[in-house]
C-alpha distance (Angstrom), angle and dihedral (degrees) to the residues before:
residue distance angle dihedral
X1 . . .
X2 3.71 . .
X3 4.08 119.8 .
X4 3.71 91.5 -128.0
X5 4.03 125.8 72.0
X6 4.11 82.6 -102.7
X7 3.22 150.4 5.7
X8 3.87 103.3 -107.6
X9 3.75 114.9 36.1
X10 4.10 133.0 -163.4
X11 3.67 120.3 -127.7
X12 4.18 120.2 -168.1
X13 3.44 119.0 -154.0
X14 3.66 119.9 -99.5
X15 3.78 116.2 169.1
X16 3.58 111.8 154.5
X17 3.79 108.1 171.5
X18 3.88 133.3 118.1
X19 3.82 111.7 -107.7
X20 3.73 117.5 -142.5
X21 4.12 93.9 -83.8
X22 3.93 86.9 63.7
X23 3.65 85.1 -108.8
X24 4.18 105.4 143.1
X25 3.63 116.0 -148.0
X26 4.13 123.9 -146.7
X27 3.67 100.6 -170.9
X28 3.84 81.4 178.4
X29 3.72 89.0 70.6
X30 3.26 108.8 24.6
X31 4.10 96.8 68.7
X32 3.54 86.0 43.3
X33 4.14 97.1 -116.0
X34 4.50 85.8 124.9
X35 4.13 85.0 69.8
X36 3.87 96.7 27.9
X37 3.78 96.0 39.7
X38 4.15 94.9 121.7
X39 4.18 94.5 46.9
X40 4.06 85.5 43.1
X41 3.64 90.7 53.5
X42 3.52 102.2 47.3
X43 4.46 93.4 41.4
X44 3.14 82.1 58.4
X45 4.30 94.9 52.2
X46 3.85 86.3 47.5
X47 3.60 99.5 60.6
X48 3.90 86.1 46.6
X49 3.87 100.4 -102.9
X50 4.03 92.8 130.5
X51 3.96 82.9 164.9
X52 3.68 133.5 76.1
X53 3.42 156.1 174.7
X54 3.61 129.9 -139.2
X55 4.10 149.0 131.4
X56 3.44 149.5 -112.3
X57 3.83 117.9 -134.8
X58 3.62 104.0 -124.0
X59 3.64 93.9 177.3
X60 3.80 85.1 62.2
X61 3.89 100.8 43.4
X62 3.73 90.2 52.6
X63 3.51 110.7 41.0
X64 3.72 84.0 149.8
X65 3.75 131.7 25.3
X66 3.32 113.6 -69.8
X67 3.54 99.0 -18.0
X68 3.66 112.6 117.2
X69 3.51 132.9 -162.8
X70 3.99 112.1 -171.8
X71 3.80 97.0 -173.3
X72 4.11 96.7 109.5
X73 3.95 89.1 49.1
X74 4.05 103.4 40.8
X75 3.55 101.8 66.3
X76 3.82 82.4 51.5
X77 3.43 97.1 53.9
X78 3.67 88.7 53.7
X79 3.69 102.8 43.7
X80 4.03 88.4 57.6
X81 3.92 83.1 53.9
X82 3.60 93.8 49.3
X83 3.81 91.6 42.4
X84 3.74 91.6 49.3
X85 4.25 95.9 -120.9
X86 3.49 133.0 148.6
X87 4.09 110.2 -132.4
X88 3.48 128.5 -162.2
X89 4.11 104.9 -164.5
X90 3.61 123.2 -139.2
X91 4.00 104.6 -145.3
X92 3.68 92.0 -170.6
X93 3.40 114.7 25.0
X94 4.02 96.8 166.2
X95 3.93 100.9 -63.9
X96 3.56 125.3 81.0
X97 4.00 126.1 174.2
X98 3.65 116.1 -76.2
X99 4.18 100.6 -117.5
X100 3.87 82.8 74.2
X101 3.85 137.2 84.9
X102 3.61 113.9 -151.6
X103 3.71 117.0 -113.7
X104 4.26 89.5 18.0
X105 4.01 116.4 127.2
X106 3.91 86.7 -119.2
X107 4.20 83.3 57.3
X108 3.78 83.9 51.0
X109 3.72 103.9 43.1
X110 4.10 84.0 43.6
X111 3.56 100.6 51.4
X112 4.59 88.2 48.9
X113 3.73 85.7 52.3
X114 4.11 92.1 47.3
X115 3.45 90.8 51.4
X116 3.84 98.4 48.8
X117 3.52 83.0 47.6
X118 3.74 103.1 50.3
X119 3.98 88.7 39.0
X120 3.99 82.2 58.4
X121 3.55 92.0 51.3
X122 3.96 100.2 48.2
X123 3.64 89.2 45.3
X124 4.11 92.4 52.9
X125 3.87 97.1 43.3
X126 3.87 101.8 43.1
X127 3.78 100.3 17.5
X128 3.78 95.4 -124.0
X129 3.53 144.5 94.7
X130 3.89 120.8 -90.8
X131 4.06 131.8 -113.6
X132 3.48 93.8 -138.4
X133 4.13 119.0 -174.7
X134 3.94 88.7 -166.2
X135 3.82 100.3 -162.7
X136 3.87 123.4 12.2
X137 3.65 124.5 -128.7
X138 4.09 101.6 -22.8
X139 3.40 93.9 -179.4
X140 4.02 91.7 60.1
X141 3.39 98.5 31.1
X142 3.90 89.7 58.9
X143 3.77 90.3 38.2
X144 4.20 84.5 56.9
X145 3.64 91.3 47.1
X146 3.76 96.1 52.1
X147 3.73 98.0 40.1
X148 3.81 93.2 48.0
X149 3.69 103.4 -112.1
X150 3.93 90.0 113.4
X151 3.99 113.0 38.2
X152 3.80 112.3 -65.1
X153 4.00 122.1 -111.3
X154 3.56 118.4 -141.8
X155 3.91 83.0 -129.2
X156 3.88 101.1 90.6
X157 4.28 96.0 157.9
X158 3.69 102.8 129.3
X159 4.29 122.5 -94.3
X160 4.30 78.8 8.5
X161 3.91 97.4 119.5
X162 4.03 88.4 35.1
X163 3.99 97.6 54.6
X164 4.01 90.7 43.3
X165 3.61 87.8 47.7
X166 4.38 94.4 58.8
X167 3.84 88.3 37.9
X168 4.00 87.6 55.1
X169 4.11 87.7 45.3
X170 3.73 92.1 40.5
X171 3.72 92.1 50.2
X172 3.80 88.5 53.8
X173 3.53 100.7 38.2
X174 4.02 82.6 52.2
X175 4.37 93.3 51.7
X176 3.87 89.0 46.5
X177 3.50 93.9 53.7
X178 4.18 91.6 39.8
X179 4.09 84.8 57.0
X180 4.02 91.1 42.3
X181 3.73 123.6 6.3
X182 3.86 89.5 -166.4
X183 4.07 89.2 70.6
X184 4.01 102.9 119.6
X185 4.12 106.7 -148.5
X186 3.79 118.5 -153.0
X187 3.69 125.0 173.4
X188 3.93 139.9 -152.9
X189 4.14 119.6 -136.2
X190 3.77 124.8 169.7
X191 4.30 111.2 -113.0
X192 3.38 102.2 -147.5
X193 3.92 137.7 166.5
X194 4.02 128.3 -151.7
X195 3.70 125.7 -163.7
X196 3.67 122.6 -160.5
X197 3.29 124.0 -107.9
X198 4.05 102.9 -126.9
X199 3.94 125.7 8.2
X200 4.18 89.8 -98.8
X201 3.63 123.9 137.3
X202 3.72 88.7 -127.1
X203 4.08 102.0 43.6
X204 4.09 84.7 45.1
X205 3.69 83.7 47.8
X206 3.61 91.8 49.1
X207 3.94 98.9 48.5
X208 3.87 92.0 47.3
X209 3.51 86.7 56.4
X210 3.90 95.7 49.3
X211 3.99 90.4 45.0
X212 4.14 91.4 51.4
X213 3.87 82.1 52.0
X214 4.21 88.3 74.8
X215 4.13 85.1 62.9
X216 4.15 98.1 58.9
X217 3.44 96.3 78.2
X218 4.08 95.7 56.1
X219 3.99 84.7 37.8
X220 3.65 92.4 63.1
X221 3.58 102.3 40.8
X222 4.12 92.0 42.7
X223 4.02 86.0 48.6
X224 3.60 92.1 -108.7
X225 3.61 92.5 130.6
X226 3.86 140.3 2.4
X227 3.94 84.0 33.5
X228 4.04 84.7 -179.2
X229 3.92 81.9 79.4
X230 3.54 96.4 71.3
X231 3.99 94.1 -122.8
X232 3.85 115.0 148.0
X233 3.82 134.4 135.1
X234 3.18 105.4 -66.1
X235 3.84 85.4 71.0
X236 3.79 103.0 84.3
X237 4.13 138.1 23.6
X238 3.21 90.9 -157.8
X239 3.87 142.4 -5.3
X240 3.73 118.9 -118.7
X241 3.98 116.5 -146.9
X242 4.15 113.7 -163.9
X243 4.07 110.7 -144.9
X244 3.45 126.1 -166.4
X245 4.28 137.2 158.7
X246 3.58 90.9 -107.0
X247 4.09 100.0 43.4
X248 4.09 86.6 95.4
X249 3.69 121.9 69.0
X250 4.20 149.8 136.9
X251 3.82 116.1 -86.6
X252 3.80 103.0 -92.6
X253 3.94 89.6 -5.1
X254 3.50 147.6 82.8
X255 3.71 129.9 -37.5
X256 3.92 112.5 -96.7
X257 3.99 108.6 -124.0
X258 4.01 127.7 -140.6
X259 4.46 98.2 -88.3
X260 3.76 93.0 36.2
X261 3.76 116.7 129.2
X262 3.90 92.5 -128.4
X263 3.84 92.4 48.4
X264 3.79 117.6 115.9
X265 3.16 125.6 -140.5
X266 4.06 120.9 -113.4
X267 3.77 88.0 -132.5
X268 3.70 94.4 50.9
X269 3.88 83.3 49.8
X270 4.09 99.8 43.0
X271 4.11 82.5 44.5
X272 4.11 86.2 58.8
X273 3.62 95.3 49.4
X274 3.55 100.3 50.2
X275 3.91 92.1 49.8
X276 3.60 87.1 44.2
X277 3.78 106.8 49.9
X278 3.97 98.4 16.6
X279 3.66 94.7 -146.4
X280 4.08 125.7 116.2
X281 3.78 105.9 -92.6
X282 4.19 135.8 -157.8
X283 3.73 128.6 -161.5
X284 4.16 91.4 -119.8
X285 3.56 95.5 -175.4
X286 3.49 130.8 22.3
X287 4.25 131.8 142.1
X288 3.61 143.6 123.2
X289 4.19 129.7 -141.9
X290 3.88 129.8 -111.8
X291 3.81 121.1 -1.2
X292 4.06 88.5 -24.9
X293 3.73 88.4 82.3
X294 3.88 102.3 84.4
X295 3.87 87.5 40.0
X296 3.84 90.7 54.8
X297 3.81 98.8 41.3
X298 3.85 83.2 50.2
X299 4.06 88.5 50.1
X300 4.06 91.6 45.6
X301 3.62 98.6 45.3
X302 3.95 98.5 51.6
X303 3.78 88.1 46.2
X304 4.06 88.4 53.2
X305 4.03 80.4 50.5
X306 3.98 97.9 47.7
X307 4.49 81.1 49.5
X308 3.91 95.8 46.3
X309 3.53 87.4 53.0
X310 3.52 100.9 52.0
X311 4.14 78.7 50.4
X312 3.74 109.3 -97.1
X313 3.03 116.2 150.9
X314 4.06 106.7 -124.9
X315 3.90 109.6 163.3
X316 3.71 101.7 -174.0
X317 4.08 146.7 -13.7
X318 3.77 119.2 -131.0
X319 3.58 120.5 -134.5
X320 3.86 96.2 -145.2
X321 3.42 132.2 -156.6
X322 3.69 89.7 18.9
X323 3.72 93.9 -174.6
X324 3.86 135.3 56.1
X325 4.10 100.0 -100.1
X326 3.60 137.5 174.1
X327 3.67 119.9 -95.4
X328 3.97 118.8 -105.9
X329 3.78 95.4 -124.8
X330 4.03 108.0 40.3
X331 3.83 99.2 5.8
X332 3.88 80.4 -112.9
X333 4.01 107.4 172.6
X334 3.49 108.6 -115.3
X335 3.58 118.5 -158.3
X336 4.13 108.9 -129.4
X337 3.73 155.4 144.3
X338 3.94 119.5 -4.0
X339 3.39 102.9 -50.9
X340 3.80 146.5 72.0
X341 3.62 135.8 -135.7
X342 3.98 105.7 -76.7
X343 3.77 116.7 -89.5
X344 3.51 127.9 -137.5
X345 3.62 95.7 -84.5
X346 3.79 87.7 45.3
X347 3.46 101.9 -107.3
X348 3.86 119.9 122.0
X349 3.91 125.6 -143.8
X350 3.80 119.7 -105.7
X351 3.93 116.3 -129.5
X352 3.34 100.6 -135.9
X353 3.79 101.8 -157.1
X354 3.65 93.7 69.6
X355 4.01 98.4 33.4
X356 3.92 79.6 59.3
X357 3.76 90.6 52.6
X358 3.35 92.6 47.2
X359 3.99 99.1 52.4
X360 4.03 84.0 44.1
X361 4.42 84.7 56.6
X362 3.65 93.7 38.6
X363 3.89 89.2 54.3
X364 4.05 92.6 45.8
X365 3.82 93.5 42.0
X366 3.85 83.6 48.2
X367 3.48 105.3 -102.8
X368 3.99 97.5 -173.0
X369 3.61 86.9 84.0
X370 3.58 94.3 69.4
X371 3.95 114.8 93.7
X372 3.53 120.9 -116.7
X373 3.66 123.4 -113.7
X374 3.71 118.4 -91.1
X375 3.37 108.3 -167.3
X376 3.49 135.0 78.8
X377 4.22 114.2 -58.3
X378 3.77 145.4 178.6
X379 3.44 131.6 -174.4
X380 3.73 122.4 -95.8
X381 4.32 95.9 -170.2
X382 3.71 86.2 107.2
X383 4.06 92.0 64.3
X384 3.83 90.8 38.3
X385 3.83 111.6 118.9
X386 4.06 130.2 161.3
X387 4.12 83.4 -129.7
């Protein structure tokens, strides 16, 4: 039986950072799931994804320090009750509130007392204990900080803005589960795989090294490494690994596509994790654009199969972006996941390719497990489109 309320789970976009312009995104509102949050929530239930990922906007909670105004992330919480969904929060998905510096002791100290906080919160509205993911993708989020494509620090020593990162999630993860010790904590890390770029000791060497990098982020906060950071198991339920078409590729080349002879298998990859790391693992984001979606999801979820039988313990695969969404860069629209852009009536249109895929997986993963929705529904076959 998986951990989760099902097997496959939805995850919305919720990137709230400020990109290098100064421009800050709200991913929330920009694909149109703030206003359609309720009708989101319960597509979602009736195509059986009873699980979900999503954020809070810290940036908007804490306009000023430690002043917190819950109003963008209550009606939330009770639209996934109403709906009948399983969430599992982002605190950090990105974007933090502007009186902060990343990686400072006041962004650490902050982000403990948020946490408490929002633990507080989710326990008082719904009466349960939160999922919390505390910090999203550390690994890329300090890549994008050192590389420029998030605002530079005028830190530059190597692994700096990574280790300051976990101790700002561990801290949190650590005050959420001082105000409730039933809070559950997953995470999300990029699985990747680099080739080198000749057949050289050195650039083989090289590549190796650069692959291992993916790993230091669950190292630290699992105590692996950089014990003085307080990491250890009780850190994390369950490890997330993102997955996409383009998360293989040569050092300082090209991305490797799906058929290549240097591509590696995602079951090779899931079956290296869970030796690794030991702990029961998920596929927390995973999705392709256009009419590769259905092909993709088809790709991922026999891989997932081909690991769970060699025993791995994989206890769902995210379906993520779920909705259509503009692109960080040029607010490009990018064609994803199940669901449209929101109509005027706030529903979205289902693409029908990959909702059939995805009742074809749920039946071969055994999708009769999964609980029905108890909540209020409606049916959504009027708005379903293959477009």
């Amino acid at each position: 039986m998986t951990m989760f309320a099902s097997f496959f789970l939805a995850g919305f976009e919720c990137s709230s950072h400020r990109r290098t312009d100064g421009l800050r995104l709200d991913l929330i509102r920009s694909t149109g799931h703030e206003g359609c949050t309720f009708n989101d929530y319960l597509s979602c239930a009736e195509l059986g994804l009873l699980t979900i990922r999503d954020g809070l906007r810290w940036h908007l909670i804490e306009q000023e320090p430690r002043r917190y105004d819950w109003s963008s992330w209550i009606p939330m919480l009770e639209a996934a009750d109403k709906a009948g969904v399983q969430i599992i929060w982002d605190l950090c998905h990105y974007g933090f509130p502007d009186h902060l510096k990343l990686g400072s002791e006041e962004f650490v100290e902050s982000f403990a007392s948020f946490s408490a906080e929002a633990t507080r919160v989710h326990r008082k509205i719904t009466g349960r204990a939160p999922l919390f993911c505390p910090i999203n993708e550390i690994s890329y989020f300090s890549w994008a900080v050192n590389t420029g494509y998030f605002p530079r620090l005028e830190q530059d020593k190597r692994g700096w803005v990574k280790s300051r990162l976990v101790t700002a999630a561990l801290a949190g993860a650590r005050a959420a589960r001082d105000v409730d010790r039933q809070v559950r904590l997953f995470w999300a890390e990029p699985l990747i795989n680099i080739r080198p770029a000749s057949g050289s000791d050195e650039d083989r060497s090289r590549a190796e090294q650069l692959r291992q990098g993916q790993f230091e982020a669950y190292d630290m906060l699992l105590g692996r490494s950089a014990p003085e950071l307080g990491g250890g198991a009780w850190a994390a339920d369950a490890l997330g690994f993102n997955f996409y078409s383009d998360n293989q590729w040569i050092d300082g080349g090209s991305t490797i596509p799906l058929g290549h002879h240097e591509y590696r298998r995602l079951a090779d990859m899931l079956a290296e994790v869970h030796q690794r790391f030991g702990k029961p693992i998920f596929i927390s984001e995973t999705g392709s654009e256009g009419s590769a979606r259905s092909a993709w999801f088809h790709y991922v979820c026999d891989e997932v199969r081909e690991a769970q039988a060699r025993g791995v313990k994989v206890e769902g695969i995210c379906i993520y972006p779920v909705t259509s969404f503009p692109g960080w860069d040029d607010s490009r629209h990018a064609e994803v996941g199940l669901f449209s852009t929101p109509h005027s009536d706030g529903r979205r249109a289902v693409y029908k390719p990959l909702a059939d895929e995805l009742a074809r997986q749920r039946s071969l993963f055994g999708g009769a497990r999964d609980p029905a929705p108890t909540k209020q529904t409606h049916s959504y076959e009027a708005a379903a489109s293959s477009s």
